[in-house]
N, C-alpha and C positions, 0 to 999 in steps of 0.2 A: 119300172125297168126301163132305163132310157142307155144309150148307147150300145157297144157290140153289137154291131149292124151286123144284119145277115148278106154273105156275096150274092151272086147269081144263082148259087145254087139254094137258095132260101136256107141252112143251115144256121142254128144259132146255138148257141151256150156263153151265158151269164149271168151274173149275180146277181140277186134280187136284194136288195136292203132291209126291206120293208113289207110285206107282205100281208096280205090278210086270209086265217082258215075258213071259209065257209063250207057249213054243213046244213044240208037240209035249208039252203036260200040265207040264212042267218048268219052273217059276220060272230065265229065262236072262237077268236082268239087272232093276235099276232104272229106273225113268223120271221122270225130275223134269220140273218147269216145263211142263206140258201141260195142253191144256182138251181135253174133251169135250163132246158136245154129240147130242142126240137126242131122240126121245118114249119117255117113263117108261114106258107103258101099252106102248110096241113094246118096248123093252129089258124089261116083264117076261114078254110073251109069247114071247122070246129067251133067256129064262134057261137058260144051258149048265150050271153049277154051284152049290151054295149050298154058301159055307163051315161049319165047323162051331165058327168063331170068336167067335161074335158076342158081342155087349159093351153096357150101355147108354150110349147118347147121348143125354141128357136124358127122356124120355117115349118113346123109340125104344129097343127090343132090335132090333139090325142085324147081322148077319153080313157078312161079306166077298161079294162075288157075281160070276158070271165070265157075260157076258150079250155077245151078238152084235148088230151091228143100230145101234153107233154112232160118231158120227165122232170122229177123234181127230186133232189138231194139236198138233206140238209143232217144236222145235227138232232139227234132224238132227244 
């Protein structure tokens, strides 16, 4: 999930491309075509995981993050 930055008021909602289901710690499937959506500042005081992947994305070193606390809609 890169872009739609959240304003001042930490608010966000955006489309995930790509996604992965974990159940029970274990990557158990893909997730395409889905948005998220939540407050940045609640998603990082929810931080369950910090990958140990990260990469830069322009002016950003990001890691991968597995964070509680937000909404998720997709196609069933």
């Amino acid at each position: 999930m890169l872009g739609g930055g959240a304003g001042i008021s930490g608010e966000f909602s955006v489309n995930v491309d790509l996604g992965y289901r974990i159940q029970k710690g274990q990557i158990v499937g893909r997730v395409k075509d889905t948005m998220i959506a939540g407050n940045v500042y609640t998603a990082l005081k929810n931080l369950v995981e910090l990958g140990s992947d990260a990469d830069w994305n322009g002016s950003c070193h990001t890691p991968s993050a597995i964070v509680t606390g937000v909404s998720v809609t997709g196609r069933a």
